[in-house]
C-alpha positions as CSV (number, residue, x, y, z in Angstrom):
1,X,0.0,0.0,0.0
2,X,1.7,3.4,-0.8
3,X,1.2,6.6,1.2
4,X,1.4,10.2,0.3
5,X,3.1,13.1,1.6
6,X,2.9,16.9,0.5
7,X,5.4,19.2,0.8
8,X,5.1,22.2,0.8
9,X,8.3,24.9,0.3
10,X,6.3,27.6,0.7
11,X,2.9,29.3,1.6
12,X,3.9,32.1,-0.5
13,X,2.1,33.1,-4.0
14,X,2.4,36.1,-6.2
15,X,-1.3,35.5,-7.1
16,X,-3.9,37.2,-5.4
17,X,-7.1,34.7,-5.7
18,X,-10.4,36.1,-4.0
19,X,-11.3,33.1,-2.7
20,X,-7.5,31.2,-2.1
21,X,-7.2,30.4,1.9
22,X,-3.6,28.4,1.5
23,X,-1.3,31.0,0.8
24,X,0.8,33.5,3.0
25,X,2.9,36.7,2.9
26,X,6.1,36.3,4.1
27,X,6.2,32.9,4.4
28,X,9.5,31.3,4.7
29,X,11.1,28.8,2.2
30,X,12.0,25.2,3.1
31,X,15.4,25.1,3.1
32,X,16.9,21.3,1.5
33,X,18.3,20.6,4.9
34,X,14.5,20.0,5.6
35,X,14.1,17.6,2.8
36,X,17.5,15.7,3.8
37,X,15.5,15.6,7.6
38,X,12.1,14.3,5.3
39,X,14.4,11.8,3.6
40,X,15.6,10.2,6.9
41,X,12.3,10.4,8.7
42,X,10.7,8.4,5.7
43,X,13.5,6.1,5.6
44,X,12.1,4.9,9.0
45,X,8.9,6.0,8.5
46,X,6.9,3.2,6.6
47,X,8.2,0.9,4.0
48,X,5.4,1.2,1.3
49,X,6.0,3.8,-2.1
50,X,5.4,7.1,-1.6
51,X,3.7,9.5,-3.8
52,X,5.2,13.4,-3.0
53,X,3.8,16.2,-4.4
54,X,4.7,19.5,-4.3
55,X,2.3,22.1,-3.2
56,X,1.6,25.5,-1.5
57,X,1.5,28.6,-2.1
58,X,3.6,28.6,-5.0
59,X,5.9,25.7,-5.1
60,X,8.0,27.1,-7.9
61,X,9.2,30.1,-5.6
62,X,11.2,27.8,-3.8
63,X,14.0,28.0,-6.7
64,X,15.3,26.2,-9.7
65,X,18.5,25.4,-7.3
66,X,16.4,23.9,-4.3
67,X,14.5,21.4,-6.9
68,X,18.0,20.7,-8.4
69,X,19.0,19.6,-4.9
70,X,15.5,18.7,-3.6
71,X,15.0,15.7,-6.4
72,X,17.5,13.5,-6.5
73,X,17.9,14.1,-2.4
74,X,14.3,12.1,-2.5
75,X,14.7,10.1,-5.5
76,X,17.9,9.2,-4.0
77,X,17.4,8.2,-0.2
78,X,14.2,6.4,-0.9
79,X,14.8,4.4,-3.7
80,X,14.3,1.2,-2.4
81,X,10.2,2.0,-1.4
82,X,9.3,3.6,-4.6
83,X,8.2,7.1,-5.3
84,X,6.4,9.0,-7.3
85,X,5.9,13.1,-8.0
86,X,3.7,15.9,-8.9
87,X,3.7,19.6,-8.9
88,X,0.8,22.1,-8.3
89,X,1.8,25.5,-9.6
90,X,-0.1,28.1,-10.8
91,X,3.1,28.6,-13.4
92,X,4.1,31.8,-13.2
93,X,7.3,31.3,-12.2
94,X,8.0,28.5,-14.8
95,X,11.4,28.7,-16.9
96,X,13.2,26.4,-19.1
97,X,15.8,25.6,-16.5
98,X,13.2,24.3,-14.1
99,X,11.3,22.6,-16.6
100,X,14.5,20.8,-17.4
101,X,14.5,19.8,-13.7
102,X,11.1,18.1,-13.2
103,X,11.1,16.8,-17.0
104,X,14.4,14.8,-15.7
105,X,11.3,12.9,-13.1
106,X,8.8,13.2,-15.5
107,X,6.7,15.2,-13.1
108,X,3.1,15.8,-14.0
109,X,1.8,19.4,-13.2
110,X,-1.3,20.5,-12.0
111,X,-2.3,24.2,-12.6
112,X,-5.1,26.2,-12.2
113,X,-8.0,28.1,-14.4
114,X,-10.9,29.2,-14.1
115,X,-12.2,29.5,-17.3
116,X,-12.0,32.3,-19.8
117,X,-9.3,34.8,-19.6
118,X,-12.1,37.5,-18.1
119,X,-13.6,35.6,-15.6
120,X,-9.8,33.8,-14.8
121,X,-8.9,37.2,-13.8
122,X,-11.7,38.4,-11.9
123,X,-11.1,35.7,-10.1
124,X,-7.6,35.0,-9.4
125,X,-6.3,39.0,-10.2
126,X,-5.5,41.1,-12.7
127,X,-2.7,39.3,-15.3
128,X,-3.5,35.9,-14.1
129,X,-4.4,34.1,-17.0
130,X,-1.4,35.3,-19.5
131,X,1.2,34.7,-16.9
132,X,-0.3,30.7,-16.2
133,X,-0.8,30.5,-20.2
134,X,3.0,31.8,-20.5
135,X,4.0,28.8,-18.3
136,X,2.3,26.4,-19.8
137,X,3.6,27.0,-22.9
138,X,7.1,26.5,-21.4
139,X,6.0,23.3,-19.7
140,X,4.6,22.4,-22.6
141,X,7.7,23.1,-24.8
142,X,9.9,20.8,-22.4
143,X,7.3,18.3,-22.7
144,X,5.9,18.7,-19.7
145,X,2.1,16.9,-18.9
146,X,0.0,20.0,-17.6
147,X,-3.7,19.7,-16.8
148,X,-6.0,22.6,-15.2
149,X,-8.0,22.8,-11.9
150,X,-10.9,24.9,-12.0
151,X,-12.6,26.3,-9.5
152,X,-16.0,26.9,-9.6
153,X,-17.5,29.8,-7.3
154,X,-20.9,31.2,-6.0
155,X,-20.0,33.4,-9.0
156,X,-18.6,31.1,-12.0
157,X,-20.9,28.3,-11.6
158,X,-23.3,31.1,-13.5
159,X,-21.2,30.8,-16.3
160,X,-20.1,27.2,-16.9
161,X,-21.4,26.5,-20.4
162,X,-19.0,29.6,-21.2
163,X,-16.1,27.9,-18.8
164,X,-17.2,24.1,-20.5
165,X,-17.1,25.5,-23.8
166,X,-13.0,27.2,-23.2
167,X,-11.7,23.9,-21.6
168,X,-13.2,22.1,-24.8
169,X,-12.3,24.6,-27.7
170,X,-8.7,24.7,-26.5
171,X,-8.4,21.0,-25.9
172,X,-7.6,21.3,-22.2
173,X,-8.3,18.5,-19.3
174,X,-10.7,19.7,-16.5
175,X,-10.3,18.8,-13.2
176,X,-13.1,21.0,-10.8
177,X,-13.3,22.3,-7.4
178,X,-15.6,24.0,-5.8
179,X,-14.8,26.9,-3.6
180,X,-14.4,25.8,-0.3
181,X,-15.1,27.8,2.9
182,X,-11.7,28.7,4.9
183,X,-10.5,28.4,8.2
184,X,-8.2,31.4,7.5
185,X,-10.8,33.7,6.4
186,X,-13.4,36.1,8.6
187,X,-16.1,35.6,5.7
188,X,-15.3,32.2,4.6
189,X,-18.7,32.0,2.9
190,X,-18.5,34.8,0.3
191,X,-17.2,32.5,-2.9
192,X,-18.2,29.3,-1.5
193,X,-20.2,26.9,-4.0
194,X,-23.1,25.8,-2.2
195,X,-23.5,22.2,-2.1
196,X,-27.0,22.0,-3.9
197,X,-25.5,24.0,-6.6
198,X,-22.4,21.9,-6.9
199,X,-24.3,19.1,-7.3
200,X,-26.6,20.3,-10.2
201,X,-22.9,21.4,-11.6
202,X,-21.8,17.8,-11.3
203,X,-25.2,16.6,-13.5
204,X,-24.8,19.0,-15.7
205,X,-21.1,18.5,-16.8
206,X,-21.6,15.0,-17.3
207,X,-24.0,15.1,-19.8
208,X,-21.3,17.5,-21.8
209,X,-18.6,14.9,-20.8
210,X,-21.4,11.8,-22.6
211,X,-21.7,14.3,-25.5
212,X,-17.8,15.1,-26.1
213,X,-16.2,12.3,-24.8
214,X,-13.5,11.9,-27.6
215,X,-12.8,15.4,-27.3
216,X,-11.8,16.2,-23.1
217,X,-11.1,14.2,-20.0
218,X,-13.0,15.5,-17.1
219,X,-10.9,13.6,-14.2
220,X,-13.7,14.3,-11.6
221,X,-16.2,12.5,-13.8
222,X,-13.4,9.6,-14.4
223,X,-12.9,9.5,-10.8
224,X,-16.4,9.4,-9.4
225,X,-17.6,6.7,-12.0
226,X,-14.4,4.9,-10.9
227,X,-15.1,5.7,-7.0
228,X,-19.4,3.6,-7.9
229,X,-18.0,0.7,-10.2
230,X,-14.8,0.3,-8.6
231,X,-16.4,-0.2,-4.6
232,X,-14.1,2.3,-3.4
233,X,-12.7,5.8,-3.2
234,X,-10.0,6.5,-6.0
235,X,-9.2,10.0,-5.4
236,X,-8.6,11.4,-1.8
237,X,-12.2,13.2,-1.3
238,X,-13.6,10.0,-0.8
239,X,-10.7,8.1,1.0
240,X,-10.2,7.3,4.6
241,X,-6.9,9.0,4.4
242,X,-5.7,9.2,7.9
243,X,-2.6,7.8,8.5
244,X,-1.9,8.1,4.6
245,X,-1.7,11.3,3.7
246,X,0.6,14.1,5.6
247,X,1.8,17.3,4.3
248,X,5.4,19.0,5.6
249,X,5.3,23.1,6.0
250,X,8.3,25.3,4.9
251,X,9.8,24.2,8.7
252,X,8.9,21.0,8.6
253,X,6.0,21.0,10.6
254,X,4.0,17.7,9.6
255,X,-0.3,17.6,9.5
256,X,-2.5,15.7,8.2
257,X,-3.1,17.5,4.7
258,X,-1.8,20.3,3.3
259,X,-4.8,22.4,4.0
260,X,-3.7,22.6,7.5
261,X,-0.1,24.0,6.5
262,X,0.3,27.0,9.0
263,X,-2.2,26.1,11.6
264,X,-0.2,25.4,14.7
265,X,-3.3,24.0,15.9
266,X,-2.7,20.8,13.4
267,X,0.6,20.6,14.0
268,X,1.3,16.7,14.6
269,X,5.0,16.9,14.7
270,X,8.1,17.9,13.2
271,X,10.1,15.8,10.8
272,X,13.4,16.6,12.0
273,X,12.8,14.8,15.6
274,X,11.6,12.0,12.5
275,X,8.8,10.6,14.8
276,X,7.2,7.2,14.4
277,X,3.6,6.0,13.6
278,X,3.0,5.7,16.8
279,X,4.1,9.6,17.7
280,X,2.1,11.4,15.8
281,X,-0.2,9.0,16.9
282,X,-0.7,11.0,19.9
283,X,-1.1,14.3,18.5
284,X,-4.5,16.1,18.3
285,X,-4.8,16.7,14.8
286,X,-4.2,12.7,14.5
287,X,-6.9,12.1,17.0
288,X,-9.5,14.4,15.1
289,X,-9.3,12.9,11.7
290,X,-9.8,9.1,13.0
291,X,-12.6,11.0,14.9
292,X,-14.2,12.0,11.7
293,X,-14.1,8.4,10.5
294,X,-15.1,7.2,13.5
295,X,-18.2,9.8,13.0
296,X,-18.7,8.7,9.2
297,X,-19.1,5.1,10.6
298,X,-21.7,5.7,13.0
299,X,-23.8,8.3,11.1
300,X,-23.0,7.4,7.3
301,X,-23.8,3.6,8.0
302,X,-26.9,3.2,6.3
303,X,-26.0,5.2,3.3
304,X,-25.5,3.2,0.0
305,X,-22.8,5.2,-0.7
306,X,-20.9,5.1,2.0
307,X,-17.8,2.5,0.7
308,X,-16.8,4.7,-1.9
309,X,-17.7,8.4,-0.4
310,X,-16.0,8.4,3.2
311,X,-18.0,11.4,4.3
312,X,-16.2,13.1,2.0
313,X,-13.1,15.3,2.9
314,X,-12.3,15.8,6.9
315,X,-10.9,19.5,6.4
316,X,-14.5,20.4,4.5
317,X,-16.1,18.4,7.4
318,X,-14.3,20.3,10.2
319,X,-13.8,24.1,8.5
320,X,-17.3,25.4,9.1
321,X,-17.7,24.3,12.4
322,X,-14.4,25.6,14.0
323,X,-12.4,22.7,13.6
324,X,-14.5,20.2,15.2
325,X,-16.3,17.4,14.2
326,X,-20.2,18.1,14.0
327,X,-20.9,16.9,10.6
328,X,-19.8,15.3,7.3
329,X,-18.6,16.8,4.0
330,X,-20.7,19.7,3.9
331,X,-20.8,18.8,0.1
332,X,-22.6,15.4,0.7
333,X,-25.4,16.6,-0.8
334,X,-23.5,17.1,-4.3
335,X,-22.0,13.9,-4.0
336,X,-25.4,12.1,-3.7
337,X,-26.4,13.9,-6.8
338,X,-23.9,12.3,-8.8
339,X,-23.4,9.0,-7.7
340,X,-27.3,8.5,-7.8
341,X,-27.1,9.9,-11.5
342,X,-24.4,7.9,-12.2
343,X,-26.6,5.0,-11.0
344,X,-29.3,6.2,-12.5
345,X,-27.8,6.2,-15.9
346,X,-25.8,2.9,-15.8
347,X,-28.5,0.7,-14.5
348,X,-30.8,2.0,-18.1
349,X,-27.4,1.3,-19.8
350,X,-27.6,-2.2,-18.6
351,X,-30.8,-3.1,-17.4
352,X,-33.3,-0.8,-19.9
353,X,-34.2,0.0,-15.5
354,X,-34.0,2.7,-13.5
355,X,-31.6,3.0,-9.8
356,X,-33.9,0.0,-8.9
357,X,-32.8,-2.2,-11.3
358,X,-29.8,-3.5,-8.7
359,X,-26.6,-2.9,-8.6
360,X,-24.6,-2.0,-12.2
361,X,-22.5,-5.7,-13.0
362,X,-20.0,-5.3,-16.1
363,X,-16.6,-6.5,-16.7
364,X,-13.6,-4.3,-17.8
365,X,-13.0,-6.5,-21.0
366,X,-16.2,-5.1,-22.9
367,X,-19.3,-6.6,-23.5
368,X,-21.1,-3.8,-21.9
369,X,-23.7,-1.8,-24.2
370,X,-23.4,1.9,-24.6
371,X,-26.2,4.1,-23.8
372,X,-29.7,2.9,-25.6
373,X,-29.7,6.5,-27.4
374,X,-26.4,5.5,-29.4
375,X,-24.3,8.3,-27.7
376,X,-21.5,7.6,-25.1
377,X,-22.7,6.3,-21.6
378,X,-21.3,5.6,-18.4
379,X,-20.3,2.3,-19.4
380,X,-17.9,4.1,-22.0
381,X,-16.3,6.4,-19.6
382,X,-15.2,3.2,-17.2
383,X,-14.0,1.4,-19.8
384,X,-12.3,4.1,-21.5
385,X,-10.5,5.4,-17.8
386,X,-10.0,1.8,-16.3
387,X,-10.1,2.3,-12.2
388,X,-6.0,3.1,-11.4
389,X,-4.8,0.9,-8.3
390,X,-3.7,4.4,-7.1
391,X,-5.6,7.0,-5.2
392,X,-5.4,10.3,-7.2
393,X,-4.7,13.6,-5.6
């Protein structure tokens, strides 16, 4: 079983996003003693691969010379477990040199937009979009894999058949997100997508993904068909991931995700005093996520979704209520939504029935018919994104 861990060299960003609640001024830079001290406390750490992934802030402000150092320091020390990487940038700071760098690990990069350059800017400030386009077209150049996050707010979701139509005209992947509320922020509702709305968003952009399935990959849509047919969560929203997933601050600080990254509060330890298991263990912010699951258990139990949902994501859970647990994903109502559309839709694929018709039974080596109207169906997104044995991120 692999684990993941985000590091993060920076809370810092030179972007200015309305609604962004992980990024700092000021914020130091992890220095690569720091990831010599993650190196050793992985070494003793757990055995299985690890998937690292670079996040923040702004990753890239870290340097061209600390990912020089920083890359082959983990590649290097834990060789013998297995690792992986991944990069979320918003790009600005993208140059040939470090694109050289991460092409060496074949590093897939995640980036961020929110649809058309107009609305992109409103959003995320003034410039946004040409400086992330700029980037990319570096990446790009060093042949560098780049897909886009979007982020749909209580203001955007007004406008996705414009922000549908952009990803698809310019032949881009779309991952979503919906605005979350912060922990950081005194209004943390203001861009917030509210979950009702979400989920209609949901519906709605997989009907375009049925109609233009040869022409985008929507990884949300992948992933949640995946998450019903597969029995179980295949990208971390809908994970139990405590005790798999930690995130490392600029000082080394260790939490359980990297939405926690400058919280003493979630502080679970420091990776230079390279505590065990059984350490961080103790710590609060341990002892609140396995209450979450603990909390999923007992009021998620008669759900039918329950085995591949989770609850959804702890920090959503935890974020409107002040850091304790009072409630699940906040977004559960979206996620019902879907996976009862999805349902919906596969059971009339398979059964000429509707959600109850029973459970959807297929087999990844065809045979499965496509949706009775002759255009593509649920059946032709699962076989054409085969479930990964990997939790995506």
């Amino acid at each position: 079983m692999s684990f993941h861990v985000m590091i993060i060299p920076t809370l810092g960003c030179p972007s200015n996003c309305k609604y962004c609640w992980s990024s700092e001024e000021d914020s130091p830079v992890m220095t690569t003693e720091t990831v010599e001290d993650i190196v050793k406390w992985l070494q003793n750490f757990r055995k299985e691969p690890v998937t690292f992934t670079f996040h923040g802030g702004e990753p890239l402000l870290a340097g061209a010379d600390f990912f020089r150092k920083a890359l082959p320091t983990l590649a290097d020390g834990l060789h013998e477990q297995g690792i992986a990487f991944a990069l979320q940038t918003n790009l600005w700071k993208m140059t040939p040199g470090i694109a050289q760098i991460l092409a060496e690990y074949n590093i897939p990069i995640g980036s961020s937009l929110d649809g058309p350059q107009e609305l992109t800017n409103f959003q995320r400030g003034e410039g946004y979009y040409e400086k992330t386009m700029a980037g990319y077209e570096i990446a790009k150049a060093n042949g560098l894999n780049v897909s886009f996050i979007c982020t749909f707010t209580s203001h955007s979701v007004k406008f996705k058949e414009d922000i549908f139509k952009f990803f698809l005209d310019n032949g881009l992947n779309l991952k979503l997100h919906p605005a979350l509320p912060s922990l950081r922020d005194d209004n943390p509702e203001k861009w917030a997508l509210p979950p009702e709305e979400y989920g209609e968003l949901l519906v709605y952009l997989l009907d375009q993904y049925l109609k233009n399935l040869n022409r985008i990959q929507m990884m949300n849509i992948d992933n949640l068909c995946q998450c019903y047919f597969g029995g179980r969560g295949t990208v971390c929203t809908f994970v139990d991931c405590m005790g798999d997933t930690f995130a490392v601050g600029p000082d080394g600080s260790i939490y359980p995700c990297y939405r926690f990254v400058g919280m003493p509060k979630y502080v679970m330890g420091n990776v230079r005093d390279q505590p065990t298991v059984e350490d961080l263990a103790k710590s609060e912010p341990w002892k609140l996520m396995f209450q979450f699951k603990d909390y999923v258990d007992k009021e998620c139990g008669d759900c039918t979704h329950i085995k591949y949902c989770r609850g959804g994501c702890p920090y959503n859970a935890i974020a409107p209520t002040e850091g304790e647990v009072k409630g699940v994903d906040p977004h559960c109502i979206a996620y019902k939504r879907i996976f009862e559309e999805i349902v919906d839709q596969a059971n009339e694929e398979l059964f000429g029935g509707g959600a109850g018709s029973g459970p959807a039974m297929f087999g990844f080596g065809g045979g499965a018919p496509s949706a009775p109207s002759g255009k593509a169906g649920i059946m032709d997104i699962v076989r054409k994104h085969s479930t990964p044995d990997e939790v995506q991120y």
